[in-house]
C-alpha positions in Angstrom: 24.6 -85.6 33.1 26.3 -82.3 34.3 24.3 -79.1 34.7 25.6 -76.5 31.8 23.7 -73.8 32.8 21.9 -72.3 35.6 19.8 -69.2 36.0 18.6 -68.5 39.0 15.8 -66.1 39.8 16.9 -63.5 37.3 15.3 -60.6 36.6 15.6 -58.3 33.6 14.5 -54.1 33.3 14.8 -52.2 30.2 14.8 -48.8 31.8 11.3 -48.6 34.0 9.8 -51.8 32.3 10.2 -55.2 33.8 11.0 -58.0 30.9 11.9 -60.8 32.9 11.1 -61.5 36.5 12.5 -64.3 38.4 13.4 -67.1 36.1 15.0 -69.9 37.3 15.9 -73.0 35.6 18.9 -75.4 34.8 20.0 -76.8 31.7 22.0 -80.1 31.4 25.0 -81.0 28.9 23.7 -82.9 25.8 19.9 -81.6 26.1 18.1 -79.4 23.8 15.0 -77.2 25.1 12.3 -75.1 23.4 11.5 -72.0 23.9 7.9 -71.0 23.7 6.0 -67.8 24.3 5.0 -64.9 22.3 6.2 -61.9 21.1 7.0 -60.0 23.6 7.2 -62.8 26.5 11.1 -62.9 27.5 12.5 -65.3 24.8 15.0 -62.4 23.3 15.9 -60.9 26.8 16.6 -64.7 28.2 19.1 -65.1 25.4 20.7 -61.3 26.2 21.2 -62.3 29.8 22.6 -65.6 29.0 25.1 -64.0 26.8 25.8 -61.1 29.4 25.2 -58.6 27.2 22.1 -57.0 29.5 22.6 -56.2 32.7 20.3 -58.3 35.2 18.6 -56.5 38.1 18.9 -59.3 40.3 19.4 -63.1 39.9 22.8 -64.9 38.6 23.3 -67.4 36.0 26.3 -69.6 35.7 27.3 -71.2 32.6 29.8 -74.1 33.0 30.1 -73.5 36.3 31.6 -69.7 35.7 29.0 -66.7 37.0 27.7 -64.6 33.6 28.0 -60.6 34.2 25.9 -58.4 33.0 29.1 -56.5 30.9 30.3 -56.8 27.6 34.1 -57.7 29.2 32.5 -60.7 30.5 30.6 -61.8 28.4 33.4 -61.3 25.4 35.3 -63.7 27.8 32.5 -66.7 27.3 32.6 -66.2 23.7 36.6 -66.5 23.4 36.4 -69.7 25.8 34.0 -71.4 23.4 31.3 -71.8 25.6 28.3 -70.1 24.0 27.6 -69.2 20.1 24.3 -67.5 19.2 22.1 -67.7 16.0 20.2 -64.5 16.1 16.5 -64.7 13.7 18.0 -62.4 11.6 21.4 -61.0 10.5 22.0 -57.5 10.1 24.1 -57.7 7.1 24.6 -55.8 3.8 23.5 -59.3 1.8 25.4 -57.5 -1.4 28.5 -57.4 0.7 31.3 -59.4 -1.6 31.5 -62.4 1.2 31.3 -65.8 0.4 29.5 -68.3 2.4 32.7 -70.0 3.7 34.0 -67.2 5.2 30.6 -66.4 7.5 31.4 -70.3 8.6 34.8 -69.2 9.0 33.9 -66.4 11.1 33.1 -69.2 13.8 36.7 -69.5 14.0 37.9 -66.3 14.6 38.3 -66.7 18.5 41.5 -69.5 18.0 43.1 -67.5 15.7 46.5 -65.9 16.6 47.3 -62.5 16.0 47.9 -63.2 11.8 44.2 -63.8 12.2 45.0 -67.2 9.5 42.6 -70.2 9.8 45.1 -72.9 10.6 44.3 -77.0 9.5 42.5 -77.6 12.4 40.5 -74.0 11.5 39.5 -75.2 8.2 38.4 -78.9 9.1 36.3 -77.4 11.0 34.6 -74.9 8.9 34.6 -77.9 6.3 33.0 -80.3 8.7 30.8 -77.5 9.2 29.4 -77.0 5.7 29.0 -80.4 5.2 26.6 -81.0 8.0 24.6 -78.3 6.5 24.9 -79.3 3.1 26.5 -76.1 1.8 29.7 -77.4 1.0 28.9 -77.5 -2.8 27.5 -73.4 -2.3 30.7 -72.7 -0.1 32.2 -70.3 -2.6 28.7 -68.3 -3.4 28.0 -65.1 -2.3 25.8 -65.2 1.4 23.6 -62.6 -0.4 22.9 -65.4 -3.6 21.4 -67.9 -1.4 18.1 -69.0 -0.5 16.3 -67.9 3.1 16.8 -71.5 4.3 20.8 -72.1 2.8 20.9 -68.3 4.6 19.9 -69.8 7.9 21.8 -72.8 7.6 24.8 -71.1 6.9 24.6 -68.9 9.5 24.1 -72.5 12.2 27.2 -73.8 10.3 29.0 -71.0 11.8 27.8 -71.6 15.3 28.8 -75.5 14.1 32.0 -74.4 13.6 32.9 -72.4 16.3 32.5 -75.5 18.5 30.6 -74.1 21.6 28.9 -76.0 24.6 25.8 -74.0 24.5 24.1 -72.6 20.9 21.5 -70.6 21.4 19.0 -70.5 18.4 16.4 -67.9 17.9 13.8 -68.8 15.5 15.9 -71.0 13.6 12.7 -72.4 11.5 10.8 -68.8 11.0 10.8 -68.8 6.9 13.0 -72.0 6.0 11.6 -74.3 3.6 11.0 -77.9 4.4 14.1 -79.3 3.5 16.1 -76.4 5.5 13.4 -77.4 8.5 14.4 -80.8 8.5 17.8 -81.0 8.2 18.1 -78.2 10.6 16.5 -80.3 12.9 18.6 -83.1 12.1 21.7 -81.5 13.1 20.3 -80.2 16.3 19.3 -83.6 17.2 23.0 -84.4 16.4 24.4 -81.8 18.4 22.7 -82.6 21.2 23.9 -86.2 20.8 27.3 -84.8 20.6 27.3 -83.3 24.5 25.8 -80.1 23.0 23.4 -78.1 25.0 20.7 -76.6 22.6 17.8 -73.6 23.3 15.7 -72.8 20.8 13.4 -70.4 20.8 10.2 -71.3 18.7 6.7 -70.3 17.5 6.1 -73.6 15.7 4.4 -75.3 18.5 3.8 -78.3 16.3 7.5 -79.0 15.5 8.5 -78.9 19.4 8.1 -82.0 20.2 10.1 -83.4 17.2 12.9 -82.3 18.5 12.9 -80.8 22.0 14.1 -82.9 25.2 12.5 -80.1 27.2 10.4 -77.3 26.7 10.4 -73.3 28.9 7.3 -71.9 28.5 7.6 -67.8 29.2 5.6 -64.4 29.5 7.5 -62.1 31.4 8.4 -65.1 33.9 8.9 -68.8 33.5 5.3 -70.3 34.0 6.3 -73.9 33.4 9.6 -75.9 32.6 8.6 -79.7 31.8 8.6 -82.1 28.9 7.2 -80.6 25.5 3.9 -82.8 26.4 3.1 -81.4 29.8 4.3 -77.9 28.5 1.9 -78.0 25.6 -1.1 -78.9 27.1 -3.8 -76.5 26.9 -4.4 -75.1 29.7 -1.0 -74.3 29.9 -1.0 -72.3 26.6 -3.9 -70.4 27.8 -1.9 -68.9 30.8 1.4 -68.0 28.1 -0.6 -66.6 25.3 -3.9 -65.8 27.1 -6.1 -67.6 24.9 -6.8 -71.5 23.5 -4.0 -72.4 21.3 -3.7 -75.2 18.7 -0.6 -76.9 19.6 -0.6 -78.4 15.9 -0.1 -75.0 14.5 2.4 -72.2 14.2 1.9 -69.1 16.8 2.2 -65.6 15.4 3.8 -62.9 17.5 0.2 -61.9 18.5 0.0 -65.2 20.6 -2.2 -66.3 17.7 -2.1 -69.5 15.6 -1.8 -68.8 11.6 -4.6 -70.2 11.0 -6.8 -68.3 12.8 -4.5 -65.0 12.0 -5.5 -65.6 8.3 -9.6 -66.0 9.2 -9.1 -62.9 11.0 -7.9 -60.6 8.1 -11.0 -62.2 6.1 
């Protein structure tokens, strides 16, 4: 295997506050890695520096072999090339905006298109193949605002699907999906990766992680451990990330808490 990407010891400030101090890891083709840590820990500023849309106080990453600036120009570049597509937790969209759920996938396309900004065949096997991994091809034509939190999610990884990148980059791509969504989401992560696709995911779920994860970073403000999701998760390494004993069988809230014992708190 090739390494896809590489970050080394890159550091992140928002203004006067430090958000991520000297990571450094490597990523090869056709692996996926979780992303644990809470709220607050570097997950979100990881994926910003990976797409070059923050500037980084020090460090370099390299994706493909190419350096990552800390610039919009640059980081436009990566997107055009194909090499990175990002599934954010949560779009900021008008969900009554008249837009069917084709044309989000088809917006995965819009960096071949030639100046008449038409999908072409190739364009539209795509966004078909696309769908169909999914399972949305039979809701293609519906309205993104009519569907369901999990068809929303899926949709919105059918677009990343379809725009055919190296590296996807998912943020919380199980946070309030049902089951099935869960599932087959994993599924076609699993399938991506078997593909030559290089998958992060950023994740609260510890008790998913090792269903699917090759790999696992563990973060808070710094990369404390990068290992297999068993070594990652063993306790006394979720003590050091969320500063306090952690079920690894249960869901994390953004207080570093698991939801079980958020719920016995509010009683």
């Amino acid at each position: 295997m090739s390494t896809l990407l590489s970050c080394e010891n890159v550091h992140v400030n928002y203004g006067p506050v430090r958000a991520l101090t000297g990571a450094s890891f490597t990523l090869d083709t056709g692996r996926i890695c979780g992303l644990i840590g809470m709220n607050g820990s570097g997950k979100s500023t990881l994926f910003k520096a990976i797409m070059g849309v923050v500037p980084m106080h020090a460090g370099s990453i390299t994706l493909d072999g190419q350096p990552v600036g800390g610039n919009r120009g640059k980081s436009a570049h990566h997107h055009r090339a194909g090499l990175v597509s990002y599934v954010p937790q949560s779009e900021e969209i008008d969900w009554t905006f008249p837009i069917s759920v084709r044309e989000v996938v088809s917006m995965g396309r819009y960096r071949n298109l030639g100046i008449t900004r038409r999908l072409r065949a190739a364009d539209r096997a795509a966004v078909d193949e696309a769908l169909a991994r999914v399972e949305l091809t039979d809701l293609a034509d519906r309205q993104i605002g009519a569907l369901s939190g999990g068809q929303r999610k899926r949709a919105f990884v059918a677009r990343a699907i379809a725009q055919g990148a190296q590296l996807l980059l998912l943020d919380e791509p199980f946070a309030g999906v049902d089951k099935r969504s869960e599932a087959m989401l994993m599924q076609v992560i699993k399938q991506l990766r078997d593909e030559g696709a290089t998958v992060l995911v950023s994740t609260h779920d510890l008790a998913t992680l090792r269903q699917f994860a090759d790999e696992a970073l563990l973060l808070r403000g710094e990369i404390l451990m990068h290992d297999t999701p068993e070594k990652v998760l063993a306790p006394e390494n979720l003590v050091r990330a969320f500063g306090m004993e952690v079920d690894a069988g249960a869901p994390v809230a953004a207080t570093g808490t698991t939801a079980n014992s958020s719920a016995e708190g509010k009683n």
